[in-house]
N, C-alpha and C positions, 0 to 999 in steps of 0.2 A: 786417309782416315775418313775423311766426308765421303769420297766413295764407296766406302762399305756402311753408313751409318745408311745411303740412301738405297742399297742394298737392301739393308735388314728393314728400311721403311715401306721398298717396292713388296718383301716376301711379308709383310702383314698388313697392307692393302691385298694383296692377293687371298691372303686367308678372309679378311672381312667382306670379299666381294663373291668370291667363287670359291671358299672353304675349301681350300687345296694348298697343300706347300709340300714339296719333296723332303722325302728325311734327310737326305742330306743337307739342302739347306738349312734344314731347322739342326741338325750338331754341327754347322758352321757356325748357325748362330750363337746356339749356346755357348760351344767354346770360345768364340771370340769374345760373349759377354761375359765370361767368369773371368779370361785374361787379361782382357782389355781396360788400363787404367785411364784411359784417355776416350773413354769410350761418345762425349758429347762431343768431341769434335774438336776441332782449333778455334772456333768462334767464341765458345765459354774459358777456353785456355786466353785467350785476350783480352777477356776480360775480368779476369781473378774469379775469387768470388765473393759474395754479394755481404753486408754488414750482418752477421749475425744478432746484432743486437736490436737490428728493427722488430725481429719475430718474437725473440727469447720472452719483453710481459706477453705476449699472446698465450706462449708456451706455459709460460710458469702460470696467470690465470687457468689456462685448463687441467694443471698438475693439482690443482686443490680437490678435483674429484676425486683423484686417486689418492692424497692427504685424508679426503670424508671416508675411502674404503678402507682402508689401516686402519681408522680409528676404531671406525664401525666391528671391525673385527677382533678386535680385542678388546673392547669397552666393559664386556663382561665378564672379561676374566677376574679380575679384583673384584667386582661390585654382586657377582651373583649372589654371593653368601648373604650379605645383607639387603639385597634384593630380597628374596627371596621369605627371610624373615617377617621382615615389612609387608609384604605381600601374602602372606599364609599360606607358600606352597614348601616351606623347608622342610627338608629330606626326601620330599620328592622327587627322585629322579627321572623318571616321565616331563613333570612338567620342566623341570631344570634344561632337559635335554631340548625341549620345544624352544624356549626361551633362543637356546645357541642357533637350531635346526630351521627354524623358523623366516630366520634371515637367510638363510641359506637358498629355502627355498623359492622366497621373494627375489634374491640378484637372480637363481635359471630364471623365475617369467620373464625379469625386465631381459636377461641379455637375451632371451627368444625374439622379441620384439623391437632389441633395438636397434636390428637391421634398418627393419622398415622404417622406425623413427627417422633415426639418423638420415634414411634419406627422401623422406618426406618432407619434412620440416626444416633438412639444413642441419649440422653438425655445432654451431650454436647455439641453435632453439633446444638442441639437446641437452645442451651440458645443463641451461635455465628450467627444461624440463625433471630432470635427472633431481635438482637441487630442491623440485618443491618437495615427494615424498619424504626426503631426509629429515625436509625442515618441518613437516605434519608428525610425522612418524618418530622423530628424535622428543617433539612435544610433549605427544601423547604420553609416549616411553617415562619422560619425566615428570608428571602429574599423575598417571593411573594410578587406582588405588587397589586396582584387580588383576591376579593373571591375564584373563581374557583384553585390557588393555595395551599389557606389557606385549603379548604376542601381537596384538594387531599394530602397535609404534613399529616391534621389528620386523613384519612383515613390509609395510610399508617401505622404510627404511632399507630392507634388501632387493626392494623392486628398484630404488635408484641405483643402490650400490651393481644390481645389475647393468643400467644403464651406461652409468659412468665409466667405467674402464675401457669397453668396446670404442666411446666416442672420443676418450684420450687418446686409445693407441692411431685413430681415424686422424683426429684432429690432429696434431703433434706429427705427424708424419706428413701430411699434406701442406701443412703451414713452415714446415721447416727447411731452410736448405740444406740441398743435398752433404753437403761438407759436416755440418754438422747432425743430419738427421739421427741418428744413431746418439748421440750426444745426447740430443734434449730427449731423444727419448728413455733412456736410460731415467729420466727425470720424476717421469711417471714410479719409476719404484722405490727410488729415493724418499719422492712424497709418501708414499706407500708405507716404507719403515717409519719414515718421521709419525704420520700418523699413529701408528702400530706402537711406539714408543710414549707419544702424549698419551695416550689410552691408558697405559700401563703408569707412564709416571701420576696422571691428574688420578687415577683409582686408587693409591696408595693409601689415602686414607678412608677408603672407605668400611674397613673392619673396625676403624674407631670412632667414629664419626657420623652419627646417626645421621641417615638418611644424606651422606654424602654420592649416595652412586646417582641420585635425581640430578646434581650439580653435572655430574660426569654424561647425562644423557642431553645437559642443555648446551652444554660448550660444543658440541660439533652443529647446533644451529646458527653458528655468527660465521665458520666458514662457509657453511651450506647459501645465506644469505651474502656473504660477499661473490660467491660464486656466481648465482644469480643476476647480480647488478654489475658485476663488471663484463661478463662475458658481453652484455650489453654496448663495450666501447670497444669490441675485439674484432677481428678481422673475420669474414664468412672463409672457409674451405674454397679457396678459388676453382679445385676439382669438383668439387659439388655444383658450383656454380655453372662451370664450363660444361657440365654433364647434365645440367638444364638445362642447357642450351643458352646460358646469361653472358657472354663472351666478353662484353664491355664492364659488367659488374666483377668477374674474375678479374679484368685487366686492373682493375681499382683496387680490391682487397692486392693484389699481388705486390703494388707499391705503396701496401703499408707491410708487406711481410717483409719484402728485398728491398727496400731503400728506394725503390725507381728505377731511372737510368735503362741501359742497356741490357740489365739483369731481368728487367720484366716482359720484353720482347722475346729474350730466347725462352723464358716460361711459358710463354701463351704460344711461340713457335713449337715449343716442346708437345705443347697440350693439343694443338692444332695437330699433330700427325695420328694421334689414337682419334679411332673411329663415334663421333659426335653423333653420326646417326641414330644409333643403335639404342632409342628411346623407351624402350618396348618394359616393364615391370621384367627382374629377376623373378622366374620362377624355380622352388623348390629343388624339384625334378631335375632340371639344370646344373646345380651346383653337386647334386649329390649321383647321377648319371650322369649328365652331360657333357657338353665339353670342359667342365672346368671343375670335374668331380676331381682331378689329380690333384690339384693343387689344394684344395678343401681338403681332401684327403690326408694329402699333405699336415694340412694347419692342423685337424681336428687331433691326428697322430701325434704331432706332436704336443701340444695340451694334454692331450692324456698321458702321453709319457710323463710328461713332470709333475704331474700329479700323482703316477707309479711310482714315482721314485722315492717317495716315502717324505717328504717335507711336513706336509702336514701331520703326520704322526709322529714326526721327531718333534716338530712344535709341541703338538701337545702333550710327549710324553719328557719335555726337557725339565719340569719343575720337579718330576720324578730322583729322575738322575742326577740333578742338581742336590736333591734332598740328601742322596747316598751319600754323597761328597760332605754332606756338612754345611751344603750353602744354602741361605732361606730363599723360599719360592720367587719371594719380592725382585731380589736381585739376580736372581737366576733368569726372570724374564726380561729386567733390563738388560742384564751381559748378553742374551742373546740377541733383543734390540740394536743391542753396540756393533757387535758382529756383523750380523745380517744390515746395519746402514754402512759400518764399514766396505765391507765386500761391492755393495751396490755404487758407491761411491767411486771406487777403483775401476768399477766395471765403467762407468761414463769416460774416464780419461780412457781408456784402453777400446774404446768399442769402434770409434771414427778411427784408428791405429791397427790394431789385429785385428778386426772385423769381427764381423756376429760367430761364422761359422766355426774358427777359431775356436771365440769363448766359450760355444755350446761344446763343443767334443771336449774342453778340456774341462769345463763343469761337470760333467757328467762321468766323466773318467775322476775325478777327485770326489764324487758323489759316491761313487763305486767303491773308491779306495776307504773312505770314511767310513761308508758299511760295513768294508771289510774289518774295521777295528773295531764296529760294535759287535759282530759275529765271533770275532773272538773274544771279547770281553765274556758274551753270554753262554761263550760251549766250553766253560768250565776248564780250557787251556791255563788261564791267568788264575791267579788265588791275590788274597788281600786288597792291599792298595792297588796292584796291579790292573783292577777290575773298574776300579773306579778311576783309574787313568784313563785306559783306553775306552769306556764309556762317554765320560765327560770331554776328552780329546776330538775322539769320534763323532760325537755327537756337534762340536765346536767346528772342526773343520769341515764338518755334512753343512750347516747351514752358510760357513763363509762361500764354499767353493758353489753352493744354491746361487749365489746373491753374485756370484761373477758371471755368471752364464745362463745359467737356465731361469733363471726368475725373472732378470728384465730381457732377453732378445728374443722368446716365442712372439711376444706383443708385438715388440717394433718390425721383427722381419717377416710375421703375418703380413701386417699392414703396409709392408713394401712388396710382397710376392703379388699380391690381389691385386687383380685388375681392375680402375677404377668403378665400373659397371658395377662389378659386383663384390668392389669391397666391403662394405656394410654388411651386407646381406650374411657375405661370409664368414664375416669375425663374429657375427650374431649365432651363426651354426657352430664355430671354434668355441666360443667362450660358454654354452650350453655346455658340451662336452665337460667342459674345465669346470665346470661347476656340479655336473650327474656327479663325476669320478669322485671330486671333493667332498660331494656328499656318501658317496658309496664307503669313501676314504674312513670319514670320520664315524659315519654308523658304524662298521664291521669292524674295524682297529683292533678296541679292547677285548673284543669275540675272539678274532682272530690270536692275536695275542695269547689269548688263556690257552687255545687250544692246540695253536702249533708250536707255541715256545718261541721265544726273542731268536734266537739265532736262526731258527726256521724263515721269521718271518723277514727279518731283516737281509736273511741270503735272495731271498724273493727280491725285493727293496735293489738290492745290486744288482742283480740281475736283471732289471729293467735299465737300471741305467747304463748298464751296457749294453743291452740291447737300442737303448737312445744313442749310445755312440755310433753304432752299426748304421740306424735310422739316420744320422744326422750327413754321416758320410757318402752315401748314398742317393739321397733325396736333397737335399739343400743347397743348392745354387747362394753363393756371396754375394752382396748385394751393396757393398760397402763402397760409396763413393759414387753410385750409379743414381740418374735422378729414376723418380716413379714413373716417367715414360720410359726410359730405356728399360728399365725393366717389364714394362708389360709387353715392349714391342720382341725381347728378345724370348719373354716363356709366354708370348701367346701359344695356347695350346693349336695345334694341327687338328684336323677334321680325317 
């Protein structure tokens, strides 16, 4: 086994040096690193592995960004109506729509930019940058006394929430060991629900409660401010560091992530075989021609998949369907809160177990099948209650089987495929993507909706997510149990 590990270390020195590796070495490679469970060698096998609980407050500290993006994204659903009043834009659906749209369009700039952040300034300085917007912008939000305030708090507000997710999926996957990587990151969505649930429960009263949605816009600045000051006592991205060239500053943060010992020699052995040279700025051009446009390619396809798959339209049209059934809005968006933390929950024990690739084909395949039963509910097959089963069913099982597969592993096996060079760079191109579509998603919907009919649009919706299964099969190398050097050494791309 060392013999072949130094193998596949000889064919990507050779690519870094003289950009050349024979195809067949490289489907040796890959196939041995999809099979190979033992793929570090016998030196990491002697030494177990390393305490997951030295890393885990580092982890759970950087899951509060993704805690701030849940919130942020539902904060308005309860509070708009009396928002709005207060503010003298009710019935306007223009500005109403700005209000939601607005943030929207603040997370694209920030995730356009938060390649370069992240690796400018260090995957820290990010999460503290990320948190000041939130905390100006969440402010503003709850003292204006004008439209033109309330859009400019959530603009702001969307330029962090752009920030923050790119530098969780970065941070949490670099700071984690291997054994558990997949775990904590799974963490990231969980926060995500929990968020998305406090939003929903703390706006409850805001239809009784004058001027309760201002309360609801100050509570996500005591996370945004703990986020801030703790990241403060947390460990730097040792790949960052190493990738500046700081080799004894990595060795440092590495034993406060792994305990010490023996476990932080084979990490900086680890880091020491990918190519430290290669100082030069990610450009553009690169990622989207270059040599490393596949795997971009790769990420960016699949973000857009899952955001074809109809999520966000089932979100927002569950209060709907919930209504047919007899159940009030209120609880309709908790019950799917339950669900969708449910699902996510399940997906963390299962993700280090069955692997990423696993859970995406089989998310996407019950994504499918869940559409299939709103397609029938709406082509007028089913009469009565029948209708409002397999909608409300349908609709139940679309967001569970979301929340096992496809909602938290595009992030974390992004941020395991990418090469450290250009990780950053390229989860900043991924998460644009995921955020154009989201917006396309949510403008077009109810258009779309009027004019091709629910079972029209929802056969679409399935349709993608088979088509994700086809993609996922095809293009997705497992990555489960492998550390971030092996995996870059085994898909560096060929020249």
């Amino acid at each position: 086994m060392r013999g072949r590990q130094g193998d596949i270390y000889s064919a990507y020195k050779r690519v870094a040096s003289r950009d050349h590796l024979s195809v067949i070495d490289r489907e040796d490679d890959l196939e041995n690193f999809g099979n190979s469970q033992n793929f570090a060698g016998p030196d990491l096998g002697k030494l177990g592995n390393p305490s997951w609980k030295s890393s885990l407050p580092h982890v759970l500290v950087a899951t509060i960004s993704s805690l701030l993006f849940g919130y942020h994204i539902g904060v308005v659903n309860d509070t708009l109506e009396s928002m709005s009043i207060d503010l003298g834009f009710s019935g306007d659906i223009l500005s109403e729509g700005l209000v939601v749209s607005t943030c929207l369009g603040g997370a694209f700039v920030g995730s356009i930019f938060s390649g370069s952040i992240a690796d400018g300034i260090g995957r820290r300085r990010t999460f503290q940058l990320c948190a000041l917007p939130m905390i100006i912008g969440a402010s503003i939000s709850a003292t204006t006394s004008t439209l033109r305030g309330m859009l400019l708090g959530r603009l702001l507000v969307g330029t962090g929430m752009g920030l923050g997710p790119p530098a969780a999926a970065l941070y949490v996957a670099e700071a984690s060991p291997t054994f558990v990587r997949g775990t904590y990151g799974s963490f990231t969505q969980i926060a995500s629900c929990l968020g998305l649930m406090a939003s929903l429960c703390i706006g409850i009263p805001a239809k009784d409660v004058r001027e309760w949605w201002r309360v609801c816009f100050w509570v996500p600045t005591v996370p945004a401010v703990l986020l801030a000051l703790l990241m403060e006592f947390c460990a730097e991205s040792p790949h960052w560091l190493f990738k500046r060239g700081k080799s004894a500053e990595a060795e440092v943060e590495f034993e406060k992530l792994l305990g010490g010992g023996g476990h932080v020699k084979v990490a900086m052995a680890d880091l020491s075989k990918l190519d430290k040279g290669d100082e030069a700025d990610v450009k553009f051009a690169e990622l989207i021609c270059g040599r490393h446009y596949k795997v971009v390619f790769i990420g960016s396809t699949l973000f857009a998949l899952q955001q074809l798959s109809g999520i966000n339209a089932v979100f927002y049209f569950s209060s709907t369907v919930f209504k047919s059934a007899g159940v009030p809005s209120d609880i309709a968006n908790i019950c799917v809160g339950i669900i969708n933390l449910s699902g996510s929950v399940v997906a963390t024990i299962l993700m280090d177990k069955l692997g990423r690739r696993v859970l995406l084909v089989g998310s996407f395949l019950g994504m499918a099948m869940s559409m299939g039963l709103q397609v029938i509910a709406a082509s007028g097959l089913v009469s009565g209650s029948g209708v409002v089963y397999l909608s409300v069913g349908g609709m139940m099982l679309f967001v569970l089987t979301f929340s096992l597969g496809a909602g938290p592993v595009p992030s974390i096996l992004l941020s395991e495929m990418f090469p450290v060079r250009i990780r950053a760079a390229a989860m900043a191109i991924c998460m644009s993507v995921h955020w154009v579509i989201n917006f396309l998603i949510g403008l077009l919907f109810l258009r779309l909706l009027e004019q091709l009919g629910p079972h029209v649009l929802y056969t679409i919706f399935a349709s993608f997510c088979l088509l994700a299964v086809l993609f996922v099969n095809k293009h997705i190398v497992e990555t489960q149990g492998k550390t971030l050097q092996e995996i870059e050494i085994a898909l560096l791309p060929a020249i």
